[in-house]
PLY file of the C-alpha trace (Angstrom):
ply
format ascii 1.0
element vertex 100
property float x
property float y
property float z
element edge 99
property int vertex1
property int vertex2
end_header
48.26 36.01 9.66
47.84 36.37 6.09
44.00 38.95 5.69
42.13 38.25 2.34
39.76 41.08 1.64
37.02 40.57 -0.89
35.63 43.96 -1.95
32.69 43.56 -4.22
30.14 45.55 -6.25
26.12 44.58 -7.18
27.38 40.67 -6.16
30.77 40.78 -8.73
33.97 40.72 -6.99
36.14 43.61 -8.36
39.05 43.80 -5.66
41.01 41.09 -4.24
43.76 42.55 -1.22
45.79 39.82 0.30
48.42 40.92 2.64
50.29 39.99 6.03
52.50 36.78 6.49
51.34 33.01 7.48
53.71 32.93 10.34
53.16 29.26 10.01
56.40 27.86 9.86
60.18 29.50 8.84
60.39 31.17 5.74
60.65 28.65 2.63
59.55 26.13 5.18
56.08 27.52 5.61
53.58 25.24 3.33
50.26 27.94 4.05
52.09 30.74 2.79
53.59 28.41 -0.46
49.79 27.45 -0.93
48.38 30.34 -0.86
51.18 32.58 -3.54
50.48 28.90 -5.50
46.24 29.04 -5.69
46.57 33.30 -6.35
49.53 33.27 -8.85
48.67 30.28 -10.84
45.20 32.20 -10.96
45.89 35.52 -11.92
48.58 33.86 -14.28
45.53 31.77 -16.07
43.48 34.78 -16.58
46.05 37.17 -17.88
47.18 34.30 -20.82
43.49 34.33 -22.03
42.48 37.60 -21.42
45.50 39.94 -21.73
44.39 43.50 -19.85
41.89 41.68 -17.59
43.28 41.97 -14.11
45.68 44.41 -13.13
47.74 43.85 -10.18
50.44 45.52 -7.32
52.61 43.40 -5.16
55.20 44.61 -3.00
56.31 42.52 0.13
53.73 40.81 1.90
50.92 42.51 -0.27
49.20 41.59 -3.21
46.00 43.46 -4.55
44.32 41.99 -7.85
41.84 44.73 -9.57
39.30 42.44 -11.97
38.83 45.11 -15.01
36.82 42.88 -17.50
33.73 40.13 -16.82
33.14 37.07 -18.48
32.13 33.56 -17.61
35.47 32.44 -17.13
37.18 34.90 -15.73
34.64 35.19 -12.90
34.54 31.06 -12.23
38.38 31.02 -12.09
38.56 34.29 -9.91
35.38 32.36 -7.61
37.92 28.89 -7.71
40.39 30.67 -6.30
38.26 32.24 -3.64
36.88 28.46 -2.88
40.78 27.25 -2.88
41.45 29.78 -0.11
38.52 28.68 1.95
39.76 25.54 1.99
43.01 26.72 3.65
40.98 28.51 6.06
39.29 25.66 7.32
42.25 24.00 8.18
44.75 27.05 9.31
42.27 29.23 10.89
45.35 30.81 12.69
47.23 31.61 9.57
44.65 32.60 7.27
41.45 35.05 7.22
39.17 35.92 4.54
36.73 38.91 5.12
0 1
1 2
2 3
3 4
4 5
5 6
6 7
7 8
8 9
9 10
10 11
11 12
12 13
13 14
14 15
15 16
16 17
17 18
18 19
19 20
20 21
21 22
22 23
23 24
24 25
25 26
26 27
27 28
28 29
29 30
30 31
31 32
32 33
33 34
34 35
35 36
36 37
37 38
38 39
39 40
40 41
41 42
42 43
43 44
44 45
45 46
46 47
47 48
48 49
49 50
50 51
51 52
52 53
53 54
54 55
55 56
56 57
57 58
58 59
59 60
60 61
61 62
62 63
63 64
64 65
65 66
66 67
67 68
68 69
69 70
70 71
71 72
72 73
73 74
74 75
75 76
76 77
77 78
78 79
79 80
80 81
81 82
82 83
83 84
84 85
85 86
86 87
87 88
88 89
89 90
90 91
91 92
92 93
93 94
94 95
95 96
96 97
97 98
98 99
């Protein structure tokens, strides 16, 4: 099961952790886990070609944590989209993915 931890501070979120595996299908078969690197990469991708040293980020295998350094408008809607996208999954693969 892939565990999405939202740690945040006076109502702003300032730490995403994502980490375990779908286990929904064989790997590069498995459309949960391909949805969910798609919604969080296409994300933090967005925000870092608008706002260079916004987010920093460490990934290693199965683990991703996002650290939201600067504020704004738009980088908090598009972090809060992706949070929303997730959900959605959620809904539908309650077994695969949990967001706490």
């Amino acid at each position: 099961m892939i565990k999405v931890k939202i740690n945040k501070e006076n109502n702003v979120i300032n730490n995403i952790t994502i980490k375990g595996h779908s286990l929904y299908d064989d790997y590069g078969k498995d459309i949960v886990c391909a949805s969910i690197s798609s919604i969080v990469i296409t994300t933090v991708n967005g925000i870092l070609n608008i706002y260079d040293n916004s987010l920093s980020y460490e990934e290693n295998n199965g683990y991703l944590s996002i650290n939201i350094l600067i504020h704004n408008n738009i980088i908090d809607k598009l972090i809060n989209n992706m949070i929303d996208l997730l959900k959605s999954l959620e809904k539908d693969y309650k077994n695969n993915i949990k967001i706490q």
